[in-house]
C-alpha positions as semicolon CSV with decimal commas, in nm:
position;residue;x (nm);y (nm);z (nm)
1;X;-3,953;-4,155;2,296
2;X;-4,198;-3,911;2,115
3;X;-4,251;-3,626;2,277
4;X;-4,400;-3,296;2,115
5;X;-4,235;-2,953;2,166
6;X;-4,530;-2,866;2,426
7;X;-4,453;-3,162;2,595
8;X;-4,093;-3,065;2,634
9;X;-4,147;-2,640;2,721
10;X;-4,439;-2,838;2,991
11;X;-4,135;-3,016;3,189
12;X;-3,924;-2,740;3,160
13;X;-4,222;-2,525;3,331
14;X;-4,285;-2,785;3,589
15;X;-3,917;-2,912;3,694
16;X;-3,834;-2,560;3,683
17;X;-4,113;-2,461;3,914
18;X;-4,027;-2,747;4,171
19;X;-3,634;-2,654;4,168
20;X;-3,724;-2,268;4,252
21;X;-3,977;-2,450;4,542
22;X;-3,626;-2,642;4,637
23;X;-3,437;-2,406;4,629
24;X;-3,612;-2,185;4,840
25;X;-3,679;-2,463;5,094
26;X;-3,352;-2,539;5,126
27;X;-3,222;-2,196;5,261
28;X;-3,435;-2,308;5,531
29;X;-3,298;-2,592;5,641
30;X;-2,958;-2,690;5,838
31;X;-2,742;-2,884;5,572
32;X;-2,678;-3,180;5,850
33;X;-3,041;-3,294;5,852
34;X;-3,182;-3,572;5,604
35;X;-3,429;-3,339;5,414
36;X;-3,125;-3,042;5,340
37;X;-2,944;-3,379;5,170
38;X;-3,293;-3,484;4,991
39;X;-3,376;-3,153;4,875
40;X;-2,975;-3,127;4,754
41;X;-3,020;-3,417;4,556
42;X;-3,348;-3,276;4,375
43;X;-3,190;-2,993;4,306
44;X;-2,906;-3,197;4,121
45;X;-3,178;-3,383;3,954
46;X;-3,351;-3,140;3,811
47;X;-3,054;-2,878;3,689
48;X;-2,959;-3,275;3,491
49;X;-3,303;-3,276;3,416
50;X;-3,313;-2,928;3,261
51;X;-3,008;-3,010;3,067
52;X;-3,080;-3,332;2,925
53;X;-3,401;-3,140;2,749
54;X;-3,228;-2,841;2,610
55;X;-3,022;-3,100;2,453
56;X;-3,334;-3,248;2,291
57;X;-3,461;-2,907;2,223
58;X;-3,184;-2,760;2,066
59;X;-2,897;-3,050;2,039
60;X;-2,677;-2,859;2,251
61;X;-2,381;-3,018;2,420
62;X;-2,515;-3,226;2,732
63;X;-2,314;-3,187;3,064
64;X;-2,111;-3,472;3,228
65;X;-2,253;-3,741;3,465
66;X;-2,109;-3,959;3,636
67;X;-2,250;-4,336;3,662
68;X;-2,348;-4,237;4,028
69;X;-2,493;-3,913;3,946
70;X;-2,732;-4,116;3,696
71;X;-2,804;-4,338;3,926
72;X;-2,884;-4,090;4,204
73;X;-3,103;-3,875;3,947
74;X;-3,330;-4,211;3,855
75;X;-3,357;-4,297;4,232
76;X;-3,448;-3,907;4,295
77;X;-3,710;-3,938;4,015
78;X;-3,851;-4,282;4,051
79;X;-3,917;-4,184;4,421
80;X;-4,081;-3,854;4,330
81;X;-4,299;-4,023;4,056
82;X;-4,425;-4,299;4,335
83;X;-4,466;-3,998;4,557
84;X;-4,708;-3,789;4,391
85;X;-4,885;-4,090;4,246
86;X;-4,913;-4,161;4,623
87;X;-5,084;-3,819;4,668
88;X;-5,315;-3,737;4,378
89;X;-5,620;-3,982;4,503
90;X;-5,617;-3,667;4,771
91;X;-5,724;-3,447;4,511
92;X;-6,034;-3,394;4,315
93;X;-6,029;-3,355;3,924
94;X;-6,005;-3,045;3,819
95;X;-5,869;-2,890;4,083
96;X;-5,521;-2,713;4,102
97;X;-5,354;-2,944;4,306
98;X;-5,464;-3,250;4,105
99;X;-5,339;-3,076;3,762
100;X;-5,009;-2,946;3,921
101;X;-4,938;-3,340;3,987
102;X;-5,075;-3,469;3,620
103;X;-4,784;-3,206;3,526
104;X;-4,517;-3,360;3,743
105;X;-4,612;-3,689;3,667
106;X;-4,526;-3,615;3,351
107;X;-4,235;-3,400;3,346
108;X;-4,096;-3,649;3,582
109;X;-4,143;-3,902;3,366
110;X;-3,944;-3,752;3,047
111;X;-3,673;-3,659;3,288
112;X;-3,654;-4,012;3,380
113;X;-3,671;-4,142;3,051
114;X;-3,392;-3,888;2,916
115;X;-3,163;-3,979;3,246
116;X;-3,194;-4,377;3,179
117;X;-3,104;-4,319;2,792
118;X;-2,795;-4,103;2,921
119;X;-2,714;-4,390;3,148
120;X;-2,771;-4,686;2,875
121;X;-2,527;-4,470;2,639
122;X;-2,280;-4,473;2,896
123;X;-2,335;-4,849;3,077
């Protein structure tokens, strides 16, 4: 895993622009229904997310996850990565929407690179 510093404070700006979007979305929603339990789950992912690359930023103590909680993060982010693969053929180059996803792409991708090397540590 080599990632630059830019490449790191670029997740952190995109995983912490999609967990403000979740978190806003989820006020909205009734906590029995299928997308409250989604959006809970991405909201889980990406505080772990967020964590796991401090830790690689500044070596600070990572937080506690269980086996399951791994496993739900890498579902969480596997999904999103197919998802806005799925999308970006919608968007032209160059355009907002079409950079926005390069970004996620990406910062979903070191998130789910950082969770799987959590999980191999503790398998």
């Amino acid at each position: 895993m080599d990632y630059t510093l830019d490449d790191y404070n670029a997740a952190i700006y995109a995983i912490t622009s999609s967990l403000n979007k979740s978190q806003k979305a989820i006020t909205k929603l009734k906590e029995t229904t299928f997308q409250y339990r989604l959006l809970e789950q991405g909201i889980k992912s990406y505080h772990m997310a967020l964590n796991l690359i401090q830790h690689e930023l500044e070596q600070s103590s990572i937080d506690f996850y269980s086996s399951e909680e791994l496993d739900r993060a890498i579902d969480f982010y596997s999904t999103s990565i197919q998802r806005v693969e799925k999308v970006m053929p919608k968007f032209n180059v160059g355009t907002s929407q079409h950079t926005l996803g390069i970004r996620r792409i990406k910062a979903f991708e070191i998130a789910l690179e950082l969770i799987n090397q959590i999980k191999n540590l503790t398998d």
